[in-house]
Backbone atoms as SQL, in Angstrom:
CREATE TABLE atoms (id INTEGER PRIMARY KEY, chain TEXT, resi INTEGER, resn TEXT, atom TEXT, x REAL, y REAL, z REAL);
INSERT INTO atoms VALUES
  (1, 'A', 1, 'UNK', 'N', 0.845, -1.179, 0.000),
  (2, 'A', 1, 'UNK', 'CA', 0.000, 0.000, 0.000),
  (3, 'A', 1, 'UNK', 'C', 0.895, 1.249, 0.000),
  (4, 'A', 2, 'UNK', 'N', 0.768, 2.396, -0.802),
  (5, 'A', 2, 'UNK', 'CA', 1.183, 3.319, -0.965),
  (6, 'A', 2, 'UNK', 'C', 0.887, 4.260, 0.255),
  (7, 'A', 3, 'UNK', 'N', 2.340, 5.097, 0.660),
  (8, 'A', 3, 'UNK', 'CA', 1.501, 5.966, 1.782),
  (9, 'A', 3, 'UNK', 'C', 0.871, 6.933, 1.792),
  (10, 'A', 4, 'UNK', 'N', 0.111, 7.301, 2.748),
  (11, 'A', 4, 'UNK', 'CA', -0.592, 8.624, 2.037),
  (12, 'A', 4, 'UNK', 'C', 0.204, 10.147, 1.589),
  (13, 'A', 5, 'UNK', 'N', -0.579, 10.783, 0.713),
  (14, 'A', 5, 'UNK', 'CA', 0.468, 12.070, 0.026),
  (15, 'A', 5, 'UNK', 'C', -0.303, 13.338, 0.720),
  (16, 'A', 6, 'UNK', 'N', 0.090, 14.035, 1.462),
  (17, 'A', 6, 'UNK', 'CA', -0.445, 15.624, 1.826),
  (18, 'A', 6, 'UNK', 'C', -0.768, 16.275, 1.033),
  (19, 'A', 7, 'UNK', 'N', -2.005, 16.527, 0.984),
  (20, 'A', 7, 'UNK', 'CA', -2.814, 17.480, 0.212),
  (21, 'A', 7, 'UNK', 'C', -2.954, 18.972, 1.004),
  (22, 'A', 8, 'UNK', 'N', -2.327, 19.735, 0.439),
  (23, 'A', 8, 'UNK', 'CA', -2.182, 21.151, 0.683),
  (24, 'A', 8, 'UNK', 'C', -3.665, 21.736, 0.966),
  (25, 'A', 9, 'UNK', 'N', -3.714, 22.548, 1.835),
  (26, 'A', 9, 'UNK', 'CA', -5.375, 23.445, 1.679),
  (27, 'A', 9, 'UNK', 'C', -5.392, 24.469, 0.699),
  (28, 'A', 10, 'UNK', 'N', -4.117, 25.134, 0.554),
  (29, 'A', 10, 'UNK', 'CA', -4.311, 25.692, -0.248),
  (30, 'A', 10, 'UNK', 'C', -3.368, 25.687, -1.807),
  (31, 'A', 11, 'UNK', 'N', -3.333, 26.170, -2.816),
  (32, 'A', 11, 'UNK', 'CA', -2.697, 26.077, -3.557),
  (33, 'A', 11, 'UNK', 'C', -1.079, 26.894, -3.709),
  (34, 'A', 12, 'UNK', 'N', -0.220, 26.358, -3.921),
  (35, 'A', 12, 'UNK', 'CA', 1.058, 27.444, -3.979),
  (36, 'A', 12, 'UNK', 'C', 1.210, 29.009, -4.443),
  (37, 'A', 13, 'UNK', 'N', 0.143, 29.151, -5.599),
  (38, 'A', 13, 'UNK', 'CA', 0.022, 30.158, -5.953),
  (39, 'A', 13, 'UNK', 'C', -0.968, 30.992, -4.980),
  (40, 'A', 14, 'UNK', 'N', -1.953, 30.269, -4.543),
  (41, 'A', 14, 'UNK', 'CA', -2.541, 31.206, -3.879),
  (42, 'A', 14, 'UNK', 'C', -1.872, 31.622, -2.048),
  (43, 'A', 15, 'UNK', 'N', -1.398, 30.538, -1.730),
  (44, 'A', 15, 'UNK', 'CA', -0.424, 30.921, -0.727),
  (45, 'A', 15, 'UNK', 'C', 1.052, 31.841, -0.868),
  (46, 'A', 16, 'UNK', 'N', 1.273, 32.323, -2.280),
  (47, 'A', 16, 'UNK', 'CA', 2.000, 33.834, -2.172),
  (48, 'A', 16, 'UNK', 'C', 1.205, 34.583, -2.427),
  (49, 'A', 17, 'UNK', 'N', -0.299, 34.488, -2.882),
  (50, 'A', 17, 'UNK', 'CA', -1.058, 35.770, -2.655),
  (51, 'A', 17, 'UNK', 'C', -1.052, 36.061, -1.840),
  (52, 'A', 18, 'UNK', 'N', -1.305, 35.237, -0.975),
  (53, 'A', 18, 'UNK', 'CA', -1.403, 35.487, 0.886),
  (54, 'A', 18, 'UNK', 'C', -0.303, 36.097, 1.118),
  (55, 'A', 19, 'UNK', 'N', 0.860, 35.735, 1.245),
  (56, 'A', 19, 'UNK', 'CA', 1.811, 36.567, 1.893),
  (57, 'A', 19, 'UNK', 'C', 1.852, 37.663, 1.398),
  (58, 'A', 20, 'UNK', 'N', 1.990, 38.269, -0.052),
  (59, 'A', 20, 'UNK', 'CA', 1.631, 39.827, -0.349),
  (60, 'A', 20, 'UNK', 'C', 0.688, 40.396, 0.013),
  (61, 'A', 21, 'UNK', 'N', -0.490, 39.857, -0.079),
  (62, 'A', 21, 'UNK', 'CA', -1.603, 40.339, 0.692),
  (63, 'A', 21, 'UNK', 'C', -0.610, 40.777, 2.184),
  (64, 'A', 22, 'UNK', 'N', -0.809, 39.884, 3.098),
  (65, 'A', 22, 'UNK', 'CA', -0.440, 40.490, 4.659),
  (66, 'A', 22, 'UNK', 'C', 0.585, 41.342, 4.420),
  (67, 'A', 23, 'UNK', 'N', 1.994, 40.909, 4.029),
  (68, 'A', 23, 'UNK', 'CA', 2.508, 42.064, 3.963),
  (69, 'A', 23, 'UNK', 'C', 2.027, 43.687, 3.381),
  (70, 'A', 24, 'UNK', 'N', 1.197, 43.908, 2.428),
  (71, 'A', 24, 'UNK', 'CA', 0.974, 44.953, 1.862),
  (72, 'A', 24, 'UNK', 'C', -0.500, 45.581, 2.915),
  (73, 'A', 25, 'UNK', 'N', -0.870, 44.335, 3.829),
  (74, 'A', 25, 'UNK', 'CA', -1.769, 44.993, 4.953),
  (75, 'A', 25, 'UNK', 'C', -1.296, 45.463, 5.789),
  (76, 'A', 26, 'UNK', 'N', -0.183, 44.721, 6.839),
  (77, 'A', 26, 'UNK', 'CA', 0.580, 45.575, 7.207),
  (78, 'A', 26, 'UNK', 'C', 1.335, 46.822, 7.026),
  (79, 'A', 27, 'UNK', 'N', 1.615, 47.268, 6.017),
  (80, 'A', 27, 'UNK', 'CA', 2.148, 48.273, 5.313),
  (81, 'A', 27, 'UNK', 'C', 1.209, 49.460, 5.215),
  (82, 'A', 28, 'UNK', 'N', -0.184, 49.277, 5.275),
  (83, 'A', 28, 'UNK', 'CA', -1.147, 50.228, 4.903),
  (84, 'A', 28, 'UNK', 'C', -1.428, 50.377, 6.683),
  (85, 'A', 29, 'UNK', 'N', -1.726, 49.323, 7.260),
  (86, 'A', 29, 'UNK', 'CA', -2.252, 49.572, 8.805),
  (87, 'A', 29, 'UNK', 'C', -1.210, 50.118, 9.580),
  (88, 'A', 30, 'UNK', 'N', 0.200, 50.133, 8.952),
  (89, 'A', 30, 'UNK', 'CA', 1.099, 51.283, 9.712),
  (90, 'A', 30, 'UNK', 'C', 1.161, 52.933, 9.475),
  (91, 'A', 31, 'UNK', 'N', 0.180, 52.865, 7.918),
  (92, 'A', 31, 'UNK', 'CA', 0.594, 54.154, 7.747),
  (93, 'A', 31, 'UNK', 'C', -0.838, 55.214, 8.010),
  (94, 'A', 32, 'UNK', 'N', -1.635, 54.283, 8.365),
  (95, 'A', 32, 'UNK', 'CA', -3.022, 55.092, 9.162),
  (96, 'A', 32, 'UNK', 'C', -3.012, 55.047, 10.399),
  (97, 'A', 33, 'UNK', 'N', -3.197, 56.120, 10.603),
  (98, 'A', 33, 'UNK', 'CA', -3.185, 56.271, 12.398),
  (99, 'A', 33, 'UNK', 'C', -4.832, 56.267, 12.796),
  (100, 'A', 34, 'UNK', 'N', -6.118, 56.725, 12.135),
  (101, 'A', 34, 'UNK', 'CA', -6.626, 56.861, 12.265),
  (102, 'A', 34, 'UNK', 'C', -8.283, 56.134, 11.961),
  (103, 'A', 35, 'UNK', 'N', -9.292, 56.171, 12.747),
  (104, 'A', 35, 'UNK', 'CA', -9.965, 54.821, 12.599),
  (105, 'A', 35, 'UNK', 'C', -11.064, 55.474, 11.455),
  (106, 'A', 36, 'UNK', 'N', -11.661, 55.166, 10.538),
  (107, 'A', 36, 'UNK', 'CA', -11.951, 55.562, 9.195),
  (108, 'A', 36, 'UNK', 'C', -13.611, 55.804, 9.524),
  (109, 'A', 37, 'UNK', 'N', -13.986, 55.023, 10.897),
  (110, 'A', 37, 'UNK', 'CA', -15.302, 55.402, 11.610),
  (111, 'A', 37, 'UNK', 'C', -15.606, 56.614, 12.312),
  (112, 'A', 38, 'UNK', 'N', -14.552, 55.975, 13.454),
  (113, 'A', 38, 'UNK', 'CA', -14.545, 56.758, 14.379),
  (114, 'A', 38, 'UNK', 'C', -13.632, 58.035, 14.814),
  (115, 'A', 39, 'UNK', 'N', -12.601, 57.924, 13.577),
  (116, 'A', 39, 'UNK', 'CA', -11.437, 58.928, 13.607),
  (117, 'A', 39, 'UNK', 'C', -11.091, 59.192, 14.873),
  (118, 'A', 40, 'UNK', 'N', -10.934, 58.077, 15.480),
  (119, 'A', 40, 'UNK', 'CA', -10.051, 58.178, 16.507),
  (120, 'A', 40, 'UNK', 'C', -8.860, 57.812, 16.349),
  (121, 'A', 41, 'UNK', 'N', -7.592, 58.384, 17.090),
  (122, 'A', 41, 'UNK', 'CA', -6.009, 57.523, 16.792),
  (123, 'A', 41, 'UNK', 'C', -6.302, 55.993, 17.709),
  (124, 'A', 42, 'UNK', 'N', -5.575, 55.499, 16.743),
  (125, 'A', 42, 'UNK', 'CA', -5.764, 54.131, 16.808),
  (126, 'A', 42, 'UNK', 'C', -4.900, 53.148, 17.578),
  (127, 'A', 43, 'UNK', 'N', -4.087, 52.574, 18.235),
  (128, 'A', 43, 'UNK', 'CA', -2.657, 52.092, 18.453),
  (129, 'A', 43, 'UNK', 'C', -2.431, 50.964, 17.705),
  (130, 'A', 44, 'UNK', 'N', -0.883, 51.296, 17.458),
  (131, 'A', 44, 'UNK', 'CA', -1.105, 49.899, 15.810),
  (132, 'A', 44, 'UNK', 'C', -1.210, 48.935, 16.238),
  (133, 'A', 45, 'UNK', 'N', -1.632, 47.677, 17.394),
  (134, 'A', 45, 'UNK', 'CA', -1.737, 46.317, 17.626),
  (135, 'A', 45, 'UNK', 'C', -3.311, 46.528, 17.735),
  (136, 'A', 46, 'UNK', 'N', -4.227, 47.461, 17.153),
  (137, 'A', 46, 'UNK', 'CA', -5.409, 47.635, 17.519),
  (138, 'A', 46, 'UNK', 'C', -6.197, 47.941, 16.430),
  (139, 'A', 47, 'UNK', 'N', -5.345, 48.125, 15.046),
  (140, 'A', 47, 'UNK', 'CA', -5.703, 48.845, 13.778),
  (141, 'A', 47, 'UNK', 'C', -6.310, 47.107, 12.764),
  (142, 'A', 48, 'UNK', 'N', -7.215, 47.348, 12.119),
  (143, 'A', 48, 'UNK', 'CA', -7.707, 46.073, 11.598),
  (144, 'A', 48, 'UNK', 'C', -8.362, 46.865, 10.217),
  (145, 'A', 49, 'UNK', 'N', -8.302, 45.663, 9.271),
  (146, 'A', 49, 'UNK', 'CA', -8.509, 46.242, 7.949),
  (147, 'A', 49, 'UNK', 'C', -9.540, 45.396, 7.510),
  (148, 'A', 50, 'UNK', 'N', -10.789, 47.304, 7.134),
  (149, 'A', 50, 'UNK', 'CA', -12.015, 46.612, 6.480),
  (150, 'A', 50, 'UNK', 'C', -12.027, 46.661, 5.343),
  (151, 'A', 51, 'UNK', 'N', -12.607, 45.377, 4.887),
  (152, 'A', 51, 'UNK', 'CA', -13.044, 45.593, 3.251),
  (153, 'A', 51, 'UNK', 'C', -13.912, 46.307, 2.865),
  (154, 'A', 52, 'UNK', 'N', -14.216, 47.759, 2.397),
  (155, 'A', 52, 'UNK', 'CA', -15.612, 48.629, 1.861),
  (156, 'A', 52, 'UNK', 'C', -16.450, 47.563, 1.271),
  (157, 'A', 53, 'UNK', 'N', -15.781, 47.319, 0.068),
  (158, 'A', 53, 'UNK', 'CA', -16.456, 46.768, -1.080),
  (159, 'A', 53, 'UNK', 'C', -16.758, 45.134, -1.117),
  (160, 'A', 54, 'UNK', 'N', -16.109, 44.633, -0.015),
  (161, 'A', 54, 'UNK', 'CA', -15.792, 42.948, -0.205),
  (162, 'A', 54, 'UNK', 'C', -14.602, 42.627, -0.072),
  (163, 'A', 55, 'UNK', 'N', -14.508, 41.087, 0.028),
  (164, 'A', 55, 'UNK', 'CA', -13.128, 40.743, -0.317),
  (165, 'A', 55, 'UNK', 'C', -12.692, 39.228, -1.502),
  (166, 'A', 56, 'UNK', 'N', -13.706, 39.024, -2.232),
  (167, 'A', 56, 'UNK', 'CA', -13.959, 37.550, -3.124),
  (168, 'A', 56, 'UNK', 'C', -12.801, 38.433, -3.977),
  (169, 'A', 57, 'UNK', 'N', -12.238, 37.304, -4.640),
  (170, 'A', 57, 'UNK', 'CA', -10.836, 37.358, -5.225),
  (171, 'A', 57, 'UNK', 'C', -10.311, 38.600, -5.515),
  (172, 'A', 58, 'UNK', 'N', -10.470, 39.633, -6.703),
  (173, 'A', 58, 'UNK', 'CA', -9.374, 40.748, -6.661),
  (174, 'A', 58, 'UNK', 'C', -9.751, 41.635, -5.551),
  (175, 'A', 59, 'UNK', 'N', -10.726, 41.591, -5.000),
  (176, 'A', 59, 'UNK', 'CA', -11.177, 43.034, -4.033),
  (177, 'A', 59, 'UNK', 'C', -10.181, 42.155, -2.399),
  (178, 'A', 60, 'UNK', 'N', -10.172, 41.103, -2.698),
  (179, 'A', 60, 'UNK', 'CA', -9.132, 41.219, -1.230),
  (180, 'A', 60, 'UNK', 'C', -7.551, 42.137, -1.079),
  (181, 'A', 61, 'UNK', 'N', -7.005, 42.132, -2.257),
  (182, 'A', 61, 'UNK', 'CA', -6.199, 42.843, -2.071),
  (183, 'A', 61, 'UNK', 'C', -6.136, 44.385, -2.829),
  (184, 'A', 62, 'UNK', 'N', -7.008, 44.597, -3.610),
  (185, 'A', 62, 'UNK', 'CA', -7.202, 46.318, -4.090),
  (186, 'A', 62, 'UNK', 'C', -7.531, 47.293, -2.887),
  (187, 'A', 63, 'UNK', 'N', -6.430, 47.684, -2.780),
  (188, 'A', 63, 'UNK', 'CA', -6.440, 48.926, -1.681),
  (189, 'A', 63, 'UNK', 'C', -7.493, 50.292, -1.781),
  (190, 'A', 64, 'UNK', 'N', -7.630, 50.607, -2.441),
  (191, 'A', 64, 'UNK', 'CA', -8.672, 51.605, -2.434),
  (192, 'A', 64, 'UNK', 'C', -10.235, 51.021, -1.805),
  (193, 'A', 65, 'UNK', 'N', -9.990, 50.122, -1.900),
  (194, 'A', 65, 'UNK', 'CA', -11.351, 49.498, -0.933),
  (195, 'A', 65, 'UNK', 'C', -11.121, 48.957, 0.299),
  (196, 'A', 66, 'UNK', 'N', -9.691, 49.393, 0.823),
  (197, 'A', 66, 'UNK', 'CA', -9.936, 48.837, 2.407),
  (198, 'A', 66, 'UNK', 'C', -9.783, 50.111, 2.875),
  (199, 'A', 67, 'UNK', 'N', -10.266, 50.485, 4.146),
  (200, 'A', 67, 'UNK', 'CA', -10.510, 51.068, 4.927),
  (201, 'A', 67, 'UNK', 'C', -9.577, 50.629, 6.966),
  (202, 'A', 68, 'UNK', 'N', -9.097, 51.745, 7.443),
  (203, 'A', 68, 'UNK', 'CA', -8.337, 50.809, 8.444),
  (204, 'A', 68, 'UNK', 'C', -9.541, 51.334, 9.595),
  (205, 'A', 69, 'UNK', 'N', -9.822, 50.405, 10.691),
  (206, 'A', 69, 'UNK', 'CA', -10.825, 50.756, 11.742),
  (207, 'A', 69, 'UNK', 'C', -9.987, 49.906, 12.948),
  (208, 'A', 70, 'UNK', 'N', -10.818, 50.291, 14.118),
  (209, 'A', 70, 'UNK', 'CA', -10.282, 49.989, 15.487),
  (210, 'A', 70, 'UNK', 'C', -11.457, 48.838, 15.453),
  (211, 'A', 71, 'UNK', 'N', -10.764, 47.922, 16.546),
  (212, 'A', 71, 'UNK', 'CA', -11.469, 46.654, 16.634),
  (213, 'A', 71, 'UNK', 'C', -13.014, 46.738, 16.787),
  (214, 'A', 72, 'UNK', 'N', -13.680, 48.136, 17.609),
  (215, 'A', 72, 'UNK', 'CA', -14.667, 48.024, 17.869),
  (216, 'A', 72, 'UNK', 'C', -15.387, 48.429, 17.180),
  (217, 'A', 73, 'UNK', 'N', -14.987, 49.435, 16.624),
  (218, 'A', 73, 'UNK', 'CA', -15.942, 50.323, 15.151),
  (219, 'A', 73, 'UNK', 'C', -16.289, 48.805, 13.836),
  (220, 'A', 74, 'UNK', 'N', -14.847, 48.028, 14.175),
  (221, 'A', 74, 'UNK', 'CA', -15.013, 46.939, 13.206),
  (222, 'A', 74, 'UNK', 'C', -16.366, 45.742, 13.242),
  (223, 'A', 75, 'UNK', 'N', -16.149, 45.506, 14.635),
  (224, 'A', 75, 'UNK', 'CA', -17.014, 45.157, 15.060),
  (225, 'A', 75, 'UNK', 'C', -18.528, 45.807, 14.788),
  (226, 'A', 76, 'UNK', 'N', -18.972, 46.930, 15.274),
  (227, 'A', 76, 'UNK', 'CA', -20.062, 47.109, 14.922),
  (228, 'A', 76, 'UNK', 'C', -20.242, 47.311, 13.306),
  (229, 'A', 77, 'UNK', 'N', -19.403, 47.608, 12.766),
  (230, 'A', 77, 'UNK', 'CA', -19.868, 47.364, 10.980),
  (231, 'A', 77, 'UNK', 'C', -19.877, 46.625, 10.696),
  (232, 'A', 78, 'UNK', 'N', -19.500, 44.882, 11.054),
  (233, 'A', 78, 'UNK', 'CA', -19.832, 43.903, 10.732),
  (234, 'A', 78, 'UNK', 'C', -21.324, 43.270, 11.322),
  (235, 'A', 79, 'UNK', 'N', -21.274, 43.876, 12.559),
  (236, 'A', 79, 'UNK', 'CA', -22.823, 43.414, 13.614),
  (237, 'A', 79, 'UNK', 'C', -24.543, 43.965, 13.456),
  (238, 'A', 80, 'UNK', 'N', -23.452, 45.018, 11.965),
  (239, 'A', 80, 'UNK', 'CA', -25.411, 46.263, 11.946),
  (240, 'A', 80, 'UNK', 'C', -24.847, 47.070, 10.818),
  (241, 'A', 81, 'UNK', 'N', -24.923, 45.856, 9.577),
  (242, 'A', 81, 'UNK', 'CA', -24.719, 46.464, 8.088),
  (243, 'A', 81, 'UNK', 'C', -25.701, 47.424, 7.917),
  (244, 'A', 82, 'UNK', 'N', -27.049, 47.326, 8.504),
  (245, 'A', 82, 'UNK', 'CA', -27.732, 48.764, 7.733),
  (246, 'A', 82, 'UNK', 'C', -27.237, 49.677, 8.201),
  (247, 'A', 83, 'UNK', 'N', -27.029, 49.695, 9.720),
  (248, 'A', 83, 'UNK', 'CA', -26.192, 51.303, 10.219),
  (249, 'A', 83, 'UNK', 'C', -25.242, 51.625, 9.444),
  (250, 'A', 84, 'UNK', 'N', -24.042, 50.700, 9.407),
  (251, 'A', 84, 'UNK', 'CA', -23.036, 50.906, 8.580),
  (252, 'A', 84, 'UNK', 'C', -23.509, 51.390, 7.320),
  (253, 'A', 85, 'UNK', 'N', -24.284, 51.129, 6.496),
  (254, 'A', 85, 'UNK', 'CA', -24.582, 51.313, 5.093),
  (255, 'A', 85, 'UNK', 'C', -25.087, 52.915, 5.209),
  (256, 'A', 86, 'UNK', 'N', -25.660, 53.056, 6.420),
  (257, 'A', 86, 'UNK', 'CA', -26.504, 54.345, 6.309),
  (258, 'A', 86, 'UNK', 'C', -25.118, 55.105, 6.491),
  (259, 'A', 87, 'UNK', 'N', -24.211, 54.887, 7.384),
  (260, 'A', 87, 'UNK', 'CA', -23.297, 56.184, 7.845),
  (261, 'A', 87, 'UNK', 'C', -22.103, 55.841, 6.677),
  (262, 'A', 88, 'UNK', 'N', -22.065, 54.974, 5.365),
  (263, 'A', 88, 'UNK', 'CA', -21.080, 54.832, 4.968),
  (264, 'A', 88, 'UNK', 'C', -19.773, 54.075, 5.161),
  (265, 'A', 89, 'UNK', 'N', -19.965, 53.331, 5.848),
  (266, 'A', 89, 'UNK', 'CA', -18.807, 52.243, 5.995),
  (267, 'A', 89, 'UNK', 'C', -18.826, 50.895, 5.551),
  (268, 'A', 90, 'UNK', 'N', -19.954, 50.639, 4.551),
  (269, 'A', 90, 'UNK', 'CA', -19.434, 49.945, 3.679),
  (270, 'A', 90, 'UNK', 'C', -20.308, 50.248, 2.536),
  (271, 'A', 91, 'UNK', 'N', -20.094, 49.929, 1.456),
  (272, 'A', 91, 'UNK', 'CA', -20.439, 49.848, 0.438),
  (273, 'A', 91, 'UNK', 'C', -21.977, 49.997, 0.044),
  (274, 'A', 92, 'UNK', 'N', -22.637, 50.671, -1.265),
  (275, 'A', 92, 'UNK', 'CA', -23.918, 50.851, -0.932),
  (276, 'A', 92, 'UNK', 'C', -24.408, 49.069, -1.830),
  (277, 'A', 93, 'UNK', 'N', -25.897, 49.146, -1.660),
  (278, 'A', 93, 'UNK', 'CA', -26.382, 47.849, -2.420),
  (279, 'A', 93, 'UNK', 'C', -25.836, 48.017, -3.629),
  (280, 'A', 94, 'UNK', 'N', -25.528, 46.661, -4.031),
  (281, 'A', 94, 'UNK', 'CA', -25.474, 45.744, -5.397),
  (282, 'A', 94, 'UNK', 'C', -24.313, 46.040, -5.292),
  (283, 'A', 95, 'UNK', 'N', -23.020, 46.102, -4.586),
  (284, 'A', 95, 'UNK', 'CA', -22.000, 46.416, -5.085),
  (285, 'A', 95, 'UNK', 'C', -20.739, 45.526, -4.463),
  (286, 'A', 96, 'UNK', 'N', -21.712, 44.902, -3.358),
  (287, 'A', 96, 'UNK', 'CA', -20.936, 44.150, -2.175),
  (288, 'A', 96, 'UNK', 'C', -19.968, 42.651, -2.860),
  (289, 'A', 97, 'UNK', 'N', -19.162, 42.599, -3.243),
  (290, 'A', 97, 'UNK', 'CA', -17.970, 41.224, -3.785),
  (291, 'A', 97, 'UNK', 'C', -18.064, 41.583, -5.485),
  (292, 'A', 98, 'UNK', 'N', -18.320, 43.125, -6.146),
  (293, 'A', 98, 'UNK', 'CA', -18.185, 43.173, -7.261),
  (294, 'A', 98, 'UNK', 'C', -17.159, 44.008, -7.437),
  (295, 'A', 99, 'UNK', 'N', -16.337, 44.004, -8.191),
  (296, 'A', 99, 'UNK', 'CA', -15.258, 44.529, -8.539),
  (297, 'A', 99, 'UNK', 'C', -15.123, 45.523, -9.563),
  (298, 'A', 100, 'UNK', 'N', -15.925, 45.440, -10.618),
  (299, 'A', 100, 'UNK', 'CA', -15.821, 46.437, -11.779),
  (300, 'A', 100, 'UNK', 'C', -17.414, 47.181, -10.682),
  (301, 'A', 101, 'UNK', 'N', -18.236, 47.280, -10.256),
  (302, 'A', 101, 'UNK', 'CA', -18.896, 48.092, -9.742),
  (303, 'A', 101, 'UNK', 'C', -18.031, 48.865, -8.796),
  (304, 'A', 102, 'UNK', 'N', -17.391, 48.408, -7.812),
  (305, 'A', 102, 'UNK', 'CA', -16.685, 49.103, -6.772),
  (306, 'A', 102, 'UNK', 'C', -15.292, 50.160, -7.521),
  (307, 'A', 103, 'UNK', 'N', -15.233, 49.536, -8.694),
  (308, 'A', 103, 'UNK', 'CA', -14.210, 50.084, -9.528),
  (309, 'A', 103, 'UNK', 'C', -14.713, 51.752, -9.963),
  (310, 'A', 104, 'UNK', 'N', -15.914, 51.668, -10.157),
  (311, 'A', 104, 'UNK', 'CA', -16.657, 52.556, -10.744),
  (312, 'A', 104, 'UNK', 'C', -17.210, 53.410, -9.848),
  (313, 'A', 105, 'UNK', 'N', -17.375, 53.176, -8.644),
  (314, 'A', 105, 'UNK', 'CA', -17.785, 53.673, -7.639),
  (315, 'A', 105, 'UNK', 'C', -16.793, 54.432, -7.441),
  (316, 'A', 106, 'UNK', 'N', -16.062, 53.781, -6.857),
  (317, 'A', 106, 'UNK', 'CA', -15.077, 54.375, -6.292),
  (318, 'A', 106, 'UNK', 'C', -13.940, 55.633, -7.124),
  (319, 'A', 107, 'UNK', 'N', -13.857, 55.498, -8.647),
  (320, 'A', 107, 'UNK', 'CA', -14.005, 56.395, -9.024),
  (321, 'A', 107, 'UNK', 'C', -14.736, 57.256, -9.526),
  (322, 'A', 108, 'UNK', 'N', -16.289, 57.248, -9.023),
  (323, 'A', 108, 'UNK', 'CA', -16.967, 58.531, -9.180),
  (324, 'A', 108, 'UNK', 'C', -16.761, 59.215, -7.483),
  (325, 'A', 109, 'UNK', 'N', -16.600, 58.660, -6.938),
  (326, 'A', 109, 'UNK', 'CA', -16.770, 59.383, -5.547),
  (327, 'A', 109, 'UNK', 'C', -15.268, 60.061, -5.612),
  (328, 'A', 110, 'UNK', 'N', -13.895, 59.498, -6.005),
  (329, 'A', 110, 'UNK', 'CA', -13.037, 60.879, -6.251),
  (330, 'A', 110, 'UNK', 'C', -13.385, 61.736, -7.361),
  (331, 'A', 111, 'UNK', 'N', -14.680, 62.051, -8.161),
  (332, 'A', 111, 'UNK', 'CA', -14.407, 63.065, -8.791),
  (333, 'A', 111, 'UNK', 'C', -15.286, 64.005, -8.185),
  (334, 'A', 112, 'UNK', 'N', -16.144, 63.690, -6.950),
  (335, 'A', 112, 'UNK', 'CA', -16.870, 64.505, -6.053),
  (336, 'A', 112, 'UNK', 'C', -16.367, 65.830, -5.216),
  (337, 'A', 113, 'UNK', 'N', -14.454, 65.062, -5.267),
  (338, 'A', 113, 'UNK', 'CA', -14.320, 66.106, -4.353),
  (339, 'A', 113, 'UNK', 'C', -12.650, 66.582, -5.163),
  (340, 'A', 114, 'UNK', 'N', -12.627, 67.558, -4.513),
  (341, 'A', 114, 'UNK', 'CA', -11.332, 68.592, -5.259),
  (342, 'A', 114, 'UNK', 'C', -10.049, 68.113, -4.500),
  (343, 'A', 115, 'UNK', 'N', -8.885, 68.783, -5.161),
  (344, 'A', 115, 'UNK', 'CA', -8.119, 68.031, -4.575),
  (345, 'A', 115, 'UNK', 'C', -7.245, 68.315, -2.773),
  (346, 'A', 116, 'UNK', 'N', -8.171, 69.068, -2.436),
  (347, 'A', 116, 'UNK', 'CA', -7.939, 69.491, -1.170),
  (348, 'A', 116, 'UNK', 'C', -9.333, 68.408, 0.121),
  (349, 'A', 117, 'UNK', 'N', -9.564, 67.811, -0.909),
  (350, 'A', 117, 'UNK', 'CA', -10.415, 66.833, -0.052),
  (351, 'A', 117, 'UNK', 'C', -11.706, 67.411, -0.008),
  (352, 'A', 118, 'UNK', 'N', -11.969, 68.821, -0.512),
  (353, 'A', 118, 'UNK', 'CA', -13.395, 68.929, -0.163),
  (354, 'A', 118, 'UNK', 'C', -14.266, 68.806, -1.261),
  (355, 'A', 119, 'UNK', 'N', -15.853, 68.924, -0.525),
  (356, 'A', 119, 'UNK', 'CA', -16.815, 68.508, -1.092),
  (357, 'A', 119, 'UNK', 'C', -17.060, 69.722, -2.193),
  (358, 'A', 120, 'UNK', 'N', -17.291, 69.223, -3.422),
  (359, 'A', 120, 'UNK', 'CA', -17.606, 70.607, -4.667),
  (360, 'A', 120, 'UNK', 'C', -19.235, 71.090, -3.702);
């Protein structure tokens, strides 16, 4: 009898997505100090990264759709999507794990505002 062969969970390729992924999360959750809810300063062992738009294959790692929040703000946008939806912290309907929608979204909402951040 042949012995048994380890079957990986995941695939090789998709296990260096993973590591660019974390690394390039880390990289973004160091350079926000601030919680994207609650704009409070954050302390970095406390900073956690939301997905706006989703996270099904390219939207896990397209940065313009994460958002950095404190554990608890995270928490409640995952616990009371309509609140969240109403105050903007995540994504509006039909748009939630789509990628060319969030694509589109997301660049109409930078042409809303000038380049000093404010609202036209």
């Amino acid at each position: 009898m042949k012995p048994r062969r380890h079957i990986s969970h995941v695939s090789a390729t998709r296990a260096k997505q993973m590591r660019t992924y974390r690394r390039d999360v880390r990289k973004f959750l160091r350079s926000n100090e601030r919680c994207f809810a609650c704009l409070e300063y954050v302390e970095e062992d406390s900073r956690q990264n939301h997905h706006f738009y989703g996270r099904v294959k390219s939207l896990l790692s397209w940065n313009p759709g994460w958002r950095m929040v404190c554990r608890k703000c995270h928490y409640l946008i995952h616990h009371n999507p309509g609140w969240a939806r109403d105050h903007n912290f995540i994504c509006p309907r039909g748009m939630w794990n789509d990628l060319k929608r969030a694509q589109a979204h997301h660049a109409s909402t930078l042409k809303q505002y000038d380049g000093d951040g404010d609202h036209y």
